[in-house]
C-alpha positions in Angstrom: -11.3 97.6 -146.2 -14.0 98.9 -143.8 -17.7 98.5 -145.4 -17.9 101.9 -144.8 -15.4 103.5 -147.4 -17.6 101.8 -150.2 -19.5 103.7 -152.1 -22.6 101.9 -152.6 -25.1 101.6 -155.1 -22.0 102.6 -157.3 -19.5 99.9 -159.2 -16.3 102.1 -159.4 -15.1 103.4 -156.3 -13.4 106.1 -157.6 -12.3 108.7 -160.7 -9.7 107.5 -162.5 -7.3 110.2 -164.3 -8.9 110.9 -167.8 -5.9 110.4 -170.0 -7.0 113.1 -172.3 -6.3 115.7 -169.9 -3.2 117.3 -167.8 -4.7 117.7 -165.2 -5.6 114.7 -162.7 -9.1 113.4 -161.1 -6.6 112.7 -157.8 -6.9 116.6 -157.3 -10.8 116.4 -157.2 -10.9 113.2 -154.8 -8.1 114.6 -152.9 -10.8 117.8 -152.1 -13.3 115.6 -151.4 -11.8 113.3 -149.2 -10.6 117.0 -147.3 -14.3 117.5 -147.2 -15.3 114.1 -145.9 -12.5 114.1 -143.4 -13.9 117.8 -142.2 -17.6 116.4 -141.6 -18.9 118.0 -145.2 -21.2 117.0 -147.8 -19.0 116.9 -150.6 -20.5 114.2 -152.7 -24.1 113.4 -152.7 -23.9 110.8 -155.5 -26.3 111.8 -157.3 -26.8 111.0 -161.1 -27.1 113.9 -163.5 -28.6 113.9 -166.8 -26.9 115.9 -169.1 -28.0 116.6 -172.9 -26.0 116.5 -176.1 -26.4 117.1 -179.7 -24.7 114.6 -181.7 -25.0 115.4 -185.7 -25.3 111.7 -186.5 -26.3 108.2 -184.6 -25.5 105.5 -186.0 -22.3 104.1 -185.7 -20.4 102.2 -188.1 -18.4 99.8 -186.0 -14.9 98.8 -187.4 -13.5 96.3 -184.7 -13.5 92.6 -185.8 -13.9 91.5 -182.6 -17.5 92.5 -182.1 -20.4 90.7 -183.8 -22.3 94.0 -185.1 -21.7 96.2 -188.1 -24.2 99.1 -187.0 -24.7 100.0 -183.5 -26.8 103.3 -182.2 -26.5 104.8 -178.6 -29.1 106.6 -177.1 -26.9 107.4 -174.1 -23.3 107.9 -173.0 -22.2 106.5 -169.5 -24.7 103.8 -167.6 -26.0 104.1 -164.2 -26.1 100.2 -164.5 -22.6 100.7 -162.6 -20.9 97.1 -164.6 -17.5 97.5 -163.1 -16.0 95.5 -166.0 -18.0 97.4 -168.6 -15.2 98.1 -171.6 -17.7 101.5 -172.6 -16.3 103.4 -169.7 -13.3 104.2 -171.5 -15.6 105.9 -174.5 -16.1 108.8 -171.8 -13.5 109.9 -171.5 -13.9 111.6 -174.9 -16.8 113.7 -173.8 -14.1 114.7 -171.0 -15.1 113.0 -168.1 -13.5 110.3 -166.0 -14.1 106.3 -166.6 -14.8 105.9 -163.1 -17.7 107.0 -161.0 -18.1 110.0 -163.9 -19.2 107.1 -166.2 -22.2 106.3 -164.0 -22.8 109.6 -162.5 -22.9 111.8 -165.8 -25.5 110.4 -168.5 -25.4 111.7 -171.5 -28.8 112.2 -173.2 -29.0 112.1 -177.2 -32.9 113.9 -177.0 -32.9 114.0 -181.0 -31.9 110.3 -181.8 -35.4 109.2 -183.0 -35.2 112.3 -185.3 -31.2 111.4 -186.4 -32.4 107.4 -187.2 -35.2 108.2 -189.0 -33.2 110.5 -191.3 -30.8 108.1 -191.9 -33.5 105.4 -192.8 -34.8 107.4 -195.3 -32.2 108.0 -197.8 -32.2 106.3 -200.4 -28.2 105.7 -200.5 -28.9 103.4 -197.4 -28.9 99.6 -197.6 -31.1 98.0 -194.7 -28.7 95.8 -192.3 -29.5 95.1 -188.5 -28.5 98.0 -186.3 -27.6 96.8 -183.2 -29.2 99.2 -180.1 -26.5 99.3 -176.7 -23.2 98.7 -178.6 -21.9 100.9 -176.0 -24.1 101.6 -172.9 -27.1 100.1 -172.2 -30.6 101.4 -173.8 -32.8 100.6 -171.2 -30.8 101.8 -168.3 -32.7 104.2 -165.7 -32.5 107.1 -167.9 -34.8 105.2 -170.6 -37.7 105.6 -167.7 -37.6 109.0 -168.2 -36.8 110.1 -171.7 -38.2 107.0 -173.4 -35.8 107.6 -176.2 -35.1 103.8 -176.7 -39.0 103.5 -177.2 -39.2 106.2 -179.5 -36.3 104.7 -181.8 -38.4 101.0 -181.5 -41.1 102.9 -183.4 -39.4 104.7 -186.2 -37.8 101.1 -186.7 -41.1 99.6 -186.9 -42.7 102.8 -189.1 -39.6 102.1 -192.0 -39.6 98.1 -191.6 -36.2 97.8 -190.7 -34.1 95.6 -188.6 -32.8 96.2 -185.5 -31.1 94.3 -182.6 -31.1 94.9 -178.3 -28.8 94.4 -175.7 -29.7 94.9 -172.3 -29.9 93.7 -168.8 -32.6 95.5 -167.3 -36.5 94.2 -167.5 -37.4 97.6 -168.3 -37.7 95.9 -172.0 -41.0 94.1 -171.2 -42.4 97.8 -171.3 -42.0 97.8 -175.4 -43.5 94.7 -175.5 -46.4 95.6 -177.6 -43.3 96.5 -180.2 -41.3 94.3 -179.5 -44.2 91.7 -181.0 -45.1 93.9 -183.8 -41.4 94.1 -185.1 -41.2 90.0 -184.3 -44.1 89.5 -186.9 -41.6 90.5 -189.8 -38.5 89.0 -187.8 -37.4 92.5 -187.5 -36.2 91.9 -183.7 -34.1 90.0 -181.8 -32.9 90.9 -178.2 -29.8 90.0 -176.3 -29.9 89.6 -172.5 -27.2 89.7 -170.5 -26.5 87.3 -167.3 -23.4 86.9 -165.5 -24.4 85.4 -162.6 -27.3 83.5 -160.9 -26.0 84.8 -157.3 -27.5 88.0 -156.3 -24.8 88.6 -154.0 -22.6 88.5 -156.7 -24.7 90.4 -159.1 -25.1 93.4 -156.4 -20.9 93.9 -156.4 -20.3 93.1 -160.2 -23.5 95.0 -161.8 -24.8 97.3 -158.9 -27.9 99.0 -160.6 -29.1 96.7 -163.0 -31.9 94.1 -162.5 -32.2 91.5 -160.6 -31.4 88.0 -161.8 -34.9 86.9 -161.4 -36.2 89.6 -163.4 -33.8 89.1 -165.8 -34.7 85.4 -166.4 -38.3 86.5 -166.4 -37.4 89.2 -169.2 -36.0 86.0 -171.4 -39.1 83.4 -170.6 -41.6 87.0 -171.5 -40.1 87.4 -174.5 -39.9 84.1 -175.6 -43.2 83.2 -175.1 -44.0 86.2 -177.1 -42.0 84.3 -180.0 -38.8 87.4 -179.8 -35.6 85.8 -180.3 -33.6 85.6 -177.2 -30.0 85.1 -177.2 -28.1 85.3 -173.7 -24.8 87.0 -173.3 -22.7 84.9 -170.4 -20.5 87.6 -170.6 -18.0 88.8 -169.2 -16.6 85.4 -167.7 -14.1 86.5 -164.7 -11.9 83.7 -163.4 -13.2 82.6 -159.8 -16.1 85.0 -160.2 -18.4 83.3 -162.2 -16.8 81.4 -164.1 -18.1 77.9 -161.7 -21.5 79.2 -162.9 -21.3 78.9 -166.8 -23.0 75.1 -166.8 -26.0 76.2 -164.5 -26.6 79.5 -165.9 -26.9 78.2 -169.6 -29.2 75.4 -168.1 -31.2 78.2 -166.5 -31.2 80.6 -169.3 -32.5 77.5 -171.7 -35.1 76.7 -169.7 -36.9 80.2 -169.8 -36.5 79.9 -173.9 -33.3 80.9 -174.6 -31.8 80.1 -178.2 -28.7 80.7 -178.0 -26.0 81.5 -175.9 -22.5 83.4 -176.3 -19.8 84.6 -174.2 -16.7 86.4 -173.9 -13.6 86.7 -171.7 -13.1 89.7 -169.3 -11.4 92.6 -170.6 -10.2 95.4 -168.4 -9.1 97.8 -171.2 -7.7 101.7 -170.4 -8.5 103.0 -167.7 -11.1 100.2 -166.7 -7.2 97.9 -165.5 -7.3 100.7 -162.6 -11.1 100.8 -162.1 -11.4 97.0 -161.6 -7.9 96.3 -159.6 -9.4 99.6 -157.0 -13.0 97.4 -157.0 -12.2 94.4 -156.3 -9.5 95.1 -153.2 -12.1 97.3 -151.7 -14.9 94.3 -152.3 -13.1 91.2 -152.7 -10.0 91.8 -150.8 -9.3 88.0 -149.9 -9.3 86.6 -153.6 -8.3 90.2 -155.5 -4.9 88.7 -156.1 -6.3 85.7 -157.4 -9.0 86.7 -159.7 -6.1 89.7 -161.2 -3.4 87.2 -161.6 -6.0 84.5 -163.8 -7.1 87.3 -165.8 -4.0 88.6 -166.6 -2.9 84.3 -167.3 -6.4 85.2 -170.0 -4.4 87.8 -171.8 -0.5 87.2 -172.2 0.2 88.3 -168.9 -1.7 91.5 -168.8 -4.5 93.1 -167.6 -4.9 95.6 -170.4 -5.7 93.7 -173.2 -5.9 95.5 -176.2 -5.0 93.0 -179.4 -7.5 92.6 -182.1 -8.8 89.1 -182.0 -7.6 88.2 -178.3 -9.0 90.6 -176.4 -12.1 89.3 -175.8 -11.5 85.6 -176.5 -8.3 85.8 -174.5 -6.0 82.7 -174.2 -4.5 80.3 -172.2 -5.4 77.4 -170.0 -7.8 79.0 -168.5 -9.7 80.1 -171.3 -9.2 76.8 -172.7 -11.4 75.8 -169.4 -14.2 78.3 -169.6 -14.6 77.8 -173.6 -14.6 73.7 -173.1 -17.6 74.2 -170.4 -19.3 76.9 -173.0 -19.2 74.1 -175.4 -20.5 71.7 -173.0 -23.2 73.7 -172.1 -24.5 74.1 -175.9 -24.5 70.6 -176.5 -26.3 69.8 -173.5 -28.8 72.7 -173.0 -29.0 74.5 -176.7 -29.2 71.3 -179.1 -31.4 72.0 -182.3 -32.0 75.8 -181.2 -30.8 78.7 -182.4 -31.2 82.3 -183.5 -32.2 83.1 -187.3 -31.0 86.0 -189.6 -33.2 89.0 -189.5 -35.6 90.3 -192.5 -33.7 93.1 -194.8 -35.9 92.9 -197.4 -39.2 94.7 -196.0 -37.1 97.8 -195.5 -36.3 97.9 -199.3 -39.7 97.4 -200.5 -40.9 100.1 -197.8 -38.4 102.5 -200.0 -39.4 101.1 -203.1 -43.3 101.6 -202.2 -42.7 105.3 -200.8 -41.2 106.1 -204.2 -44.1 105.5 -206.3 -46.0 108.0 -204.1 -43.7 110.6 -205.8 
């Protein structure tokens, strides 16, 4: 595969068919291959921000599988590109492909500061940690812009409440000053993700997110600003970085890490399609390797859907990458370790803002 038919700065190479709909995606690339082929500008790849008005914004999250019991999104799709990322399936309910529509089209929540401080002030709700980029990533480009991730920090901090980050892009250290304020009360605590020390491999996997160096600066910042850091090794892909689970936990540990977690790759819907299209475009001498150990992760399958497998997986190889994981906390993570975050100051706020009545 010629350099020259990737689409860069993009993870998916193409638009998968949105299973929602009759009608196929292949028409639309079809046109625009036409185009291409005919010396037009058919696709500029550029990144549109598009704005929605969702009634509520946080999520309850019902999967066992996932660590969180209330998670918020700021934004559908992620210009971060992950090509592994399991949310790409989620837009295809707003009617858009899982494919390059998922990094293309960003969907902007504009009144989600106004939503989560609603919901923080009834009185029927029981603080617990809300857990910010259960599905996309809250400090992904768009956060430059619309600051919505900033916004939500405060009203978090103005009510006392709990709250939890994920993210992989060093746009964080910008909220630092609330970041600190909210650590005060252990009202924070921030998950960075790392899958790879190799910025080679980084560029393919996760093309628009930070770089590894500024991500291991993001954990060492925040640390020595006493925020709890825990770092996601996750995904794990067989023969991708899966060599790189011993140094990166050493790594991550050093820059003050407490924790680490991980999880198995995935490829979910339509992301089977996405990943297999990737990776032969990318990868091409070690695609049928890398498909054929994930699919030995998950019963023999690529799209792994069962409820407490899924992302654990199974198998001999899993039984590798979880024995190193283990290793790795032993060695790198003895004595550390992240603590349960404050719920109480949230319920006295309440009970203090009622006596002004």
């Amino acid at each position: 595969m010629s350099s020259k038919s990737i689409i860069k700065g993009r993870g998916a190479q193409q638009n998968v068919h949105n299973r929602f709909f009759e009608l196929s995606y292949e028409m639309r690339d079809d046109f625009l291959e036409f185009c291409r082929k005919e010396g037009e500008v058919a696709d500029k790849n550029k990144t549109q921000y598009l704005n929605v008005f969702p009634k509520t914004i946080v999520n309850k999250v019902m999967s066992p599988d996932v660590g969180m019991a209330y998670s918020m999104n700021m934004y559908q799709g992620c210009e971060h590109g992950c090509i592994y990322c399991y949310a790409r399936n989620s837009h295809e309910f707003w009617g858009y492909s899982a494919g390059l529509d998922f990094e293309r089209r960003i969907l902007v929540k504009k009144t989600a500061p106004e939503l989560l401080e609603t919901l923080l002030k009834k009185k029927s709700w029981k603080a617990y940690p809300i857990v910010m980029s259960g599905n996309t990533d809250c400090y992904q480009p768009a956060e430059k812009q619309f600051e919505l991730t900033r916004q939500c920090l405060e009203v978090f901090l103005k009510y006392k409440h709990p709250t939890a980050i994920i993210t992989k892009n060093a746009l964080i250290l910008r909220d630092l000053d609330i970041l600190k304020d909210l650590a005060k009360d252990n009202l924070i605590s921030v998950n960075v993700s790392i899958t790879s020390l190799s910025e080679n491999t980084r560029r393919i996997l996760e093309p628009r997110t930070a770089t590894i160096k500024r991500r291991l600066k993001v954990v060492k910042e925040l640390s020595e600003n006493d925020i709890p850091v825990n770092v996601m090794l996750a995904p794990i892909i067989p023969s991708i970085n899966s060599h790189e689970i011993l140094p990166m936990a050493k790594a991550v540990s050093e820059a003050g890490a407490l924790s680490i977690a991980h999880t198995i790759v995935r490829l979910n819907g339509a992301i089977g399609e996405i990943f297999t299209d990737w990776i032969r475009k990318t990868m091409p001498d070690r695609a049928d390797k890398v498909l054929h150990q994930i699919e030995n992760c998950h019963g023999g399958t690529l799209n792994e859907s069962r409820f407490g497998k899924r992302m654990r997986g199974e198998g001999q190889i899993v039984k590798q990458i979880n024995d190193l994981v283990k290793l790795a906390r032993l060695k790198y993570f003895k004595g550390k370790g992240m603590s349960k975050l404050n719920t109480d100051l949230h319920e006295q706020y309440k009970v203090g803002q009622m006596k002004l009545f």
